[in-house]
C-alpha positions as CSV (number, residue, x, y, z in Angstrom):
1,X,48.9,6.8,62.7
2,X,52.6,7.3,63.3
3,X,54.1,4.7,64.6
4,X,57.8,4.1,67.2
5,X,59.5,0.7,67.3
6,X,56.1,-1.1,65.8
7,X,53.9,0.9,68.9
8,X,51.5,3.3,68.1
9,X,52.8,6.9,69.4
10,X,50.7,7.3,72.4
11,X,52.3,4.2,74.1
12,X,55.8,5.8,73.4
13,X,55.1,8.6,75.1
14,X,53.2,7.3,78.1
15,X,56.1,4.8,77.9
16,X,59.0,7.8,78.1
17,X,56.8,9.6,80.8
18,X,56.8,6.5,82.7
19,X,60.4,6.4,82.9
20,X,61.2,10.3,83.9
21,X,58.7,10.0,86.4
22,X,60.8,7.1,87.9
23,X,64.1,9.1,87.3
24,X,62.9,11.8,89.2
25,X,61.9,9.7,92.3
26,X,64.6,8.1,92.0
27,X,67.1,11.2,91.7
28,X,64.9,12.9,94.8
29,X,65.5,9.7,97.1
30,X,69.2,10.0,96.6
31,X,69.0,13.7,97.3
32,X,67.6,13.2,100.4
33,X,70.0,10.3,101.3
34,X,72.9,13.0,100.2
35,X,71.8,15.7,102.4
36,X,71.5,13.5,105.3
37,X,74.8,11.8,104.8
38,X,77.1,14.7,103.4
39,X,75.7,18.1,103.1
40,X,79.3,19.6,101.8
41,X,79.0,17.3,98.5
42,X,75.2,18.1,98.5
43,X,76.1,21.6,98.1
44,X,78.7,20.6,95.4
45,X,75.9,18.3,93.8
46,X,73.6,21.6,93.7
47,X,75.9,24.0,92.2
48,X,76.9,21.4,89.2
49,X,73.3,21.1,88.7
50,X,72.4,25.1,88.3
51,X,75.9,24.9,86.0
52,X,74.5,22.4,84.1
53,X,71.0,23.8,83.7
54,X,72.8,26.7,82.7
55,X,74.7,25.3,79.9
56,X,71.5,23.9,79.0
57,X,69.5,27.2,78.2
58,X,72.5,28.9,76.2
59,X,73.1,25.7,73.9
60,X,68.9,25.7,73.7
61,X,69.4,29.6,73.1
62,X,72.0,28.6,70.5
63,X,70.2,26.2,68.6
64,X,67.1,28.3,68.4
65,X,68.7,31.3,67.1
């Protein structure tokens, strides 16, 4: 059985699931506190976000080629 950092696998993953899960509620409640409190720099926040996801996909596009 493979094994991370002495755990078997399994754990590691449920582990790294765990913590994305809480990263993304986190990331949502300071969303909603953005919009509330500044919708200019949530619009800002929005477009770096479809920039970055952008960026993403060609370096994923790049590396796959």
């Amino acid at each position: 059985m493979s094994k991370v950092a002495g755990q078997p696998l399994p754990n590691a993953l449920i582990k790294v699931v765990d913590l994305l899960v809480e990263s993304r509620i986190r990331i949502d409640a300071m969303e909603q506190i953005l919009v509330k409190t500044n919708p200019v720099a949530y619009e800002l926040y929005l477009g770096t976000i479809e920039n970055l996801r952008a960026q993403k996909e060609a370096e994923v596009k790049k590396v796959l080629a």
